[in-house]
C-alpha positions as CSV (number, residue, x, y, z in Angstrom):
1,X,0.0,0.0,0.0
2,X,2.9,2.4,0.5
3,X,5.3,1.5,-1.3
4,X,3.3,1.6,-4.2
5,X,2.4,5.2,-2.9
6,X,6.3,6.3,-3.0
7,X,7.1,3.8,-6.1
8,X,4.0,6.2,-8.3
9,X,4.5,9.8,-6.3
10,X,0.8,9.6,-5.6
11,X,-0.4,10.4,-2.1
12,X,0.0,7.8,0.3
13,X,-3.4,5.8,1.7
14,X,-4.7,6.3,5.1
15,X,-2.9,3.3,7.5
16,X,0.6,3.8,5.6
17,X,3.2,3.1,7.8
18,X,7.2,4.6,7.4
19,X,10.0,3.7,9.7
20,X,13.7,4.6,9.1
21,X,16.8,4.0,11.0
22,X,19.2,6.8,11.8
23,X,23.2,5.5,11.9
24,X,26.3,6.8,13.6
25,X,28.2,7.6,11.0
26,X,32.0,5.7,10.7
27,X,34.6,7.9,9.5
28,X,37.7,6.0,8.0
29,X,40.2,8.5,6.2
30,X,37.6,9.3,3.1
31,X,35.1,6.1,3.5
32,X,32.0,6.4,5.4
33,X,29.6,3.8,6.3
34,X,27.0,3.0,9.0
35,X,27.9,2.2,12.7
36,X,25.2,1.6,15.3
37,X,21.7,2.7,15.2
38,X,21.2,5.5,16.6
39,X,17.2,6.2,16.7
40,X,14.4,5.4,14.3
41,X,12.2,8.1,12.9
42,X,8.5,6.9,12.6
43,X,5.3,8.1,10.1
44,X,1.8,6.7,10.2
45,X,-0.7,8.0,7.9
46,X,-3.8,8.7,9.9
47,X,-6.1,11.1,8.3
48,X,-7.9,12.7,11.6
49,X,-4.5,14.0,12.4
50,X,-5.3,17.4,11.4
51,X,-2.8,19.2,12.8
52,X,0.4,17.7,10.8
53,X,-1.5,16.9,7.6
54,X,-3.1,13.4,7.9
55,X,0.3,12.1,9.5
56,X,1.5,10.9,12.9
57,X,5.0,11.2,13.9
58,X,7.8,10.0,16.5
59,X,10.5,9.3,17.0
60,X,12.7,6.3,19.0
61,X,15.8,5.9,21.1
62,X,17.5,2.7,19.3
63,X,18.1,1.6,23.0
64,X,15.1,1.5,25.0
65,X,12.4,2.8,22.5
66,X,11.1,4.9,24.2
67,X,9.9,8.1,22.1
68,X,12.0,11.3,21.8
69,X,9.3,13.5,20.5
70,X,7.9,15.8,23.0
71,X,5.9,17.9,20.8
72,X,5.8,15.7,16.4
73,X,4.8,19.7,15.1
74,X,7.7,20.9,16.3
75,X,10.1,18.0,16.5
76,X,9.2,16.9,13.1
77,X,6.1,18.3,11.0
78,X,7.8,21.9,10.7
79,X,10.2,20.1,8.6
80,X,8.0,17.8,6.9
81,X,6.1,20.6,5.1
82,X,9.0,21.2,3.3
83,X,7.7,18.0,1.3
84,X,4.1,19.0,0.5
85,X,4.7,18.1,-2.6
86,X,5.5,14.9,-2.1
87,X,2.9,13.7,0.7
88,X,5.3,15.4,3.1
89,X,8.1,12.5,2.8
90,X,11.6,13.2,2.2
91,X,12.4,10.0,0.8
92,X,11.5,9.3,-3.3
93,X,11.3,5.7,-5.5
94,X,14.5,4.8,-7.1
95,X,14.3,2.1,-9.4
């Protein structure tokens, strides 16, 4: 249901769920590639949720997963808008 939502560009379906994992980044001379997890970043489509455009966010502590959102407008909708355009995800299809 989603991922045909970001495969096409069209707006996502109410239920969609999007979780991503945020790494600590390991630095060796000019290579870079992903140490431990760091937190997870989490979007539910939910259409009643007015106030951040049909979306429900949070975020997770990779330890104890507990959330590190106090307030999702601030902590991550106020960014998000920057991606009207594209259902207010960052990420796109790539074949």
């Amino acid at each position: 249901m989603g991922f045909q939502a970001n495969k096409s560009g069209e707006s996502y379906p109410d239920g969609s769920q999007i979780t991503v994992g945020f790494y600590e980044p390991v630095i060796d001379g000019k290579i870079v590639s992903q140490g431990e997890i760091i937190w997870y970043a989490s979007m539910k489509k939910d259409l009643t949720a007015t106030e951040t455009s049909g979306w429900i966010f949070d975020g997770f502590d990779s330890k104890s997963l507990k959330s590190k959102i106090s307030d999702p407008v601030t902590g991550c909708y106020t960014c998000h808008v920057s991606r009207k355009d594209n259902d207010y995800i960052f990420s796109k299809y790539v074949p």
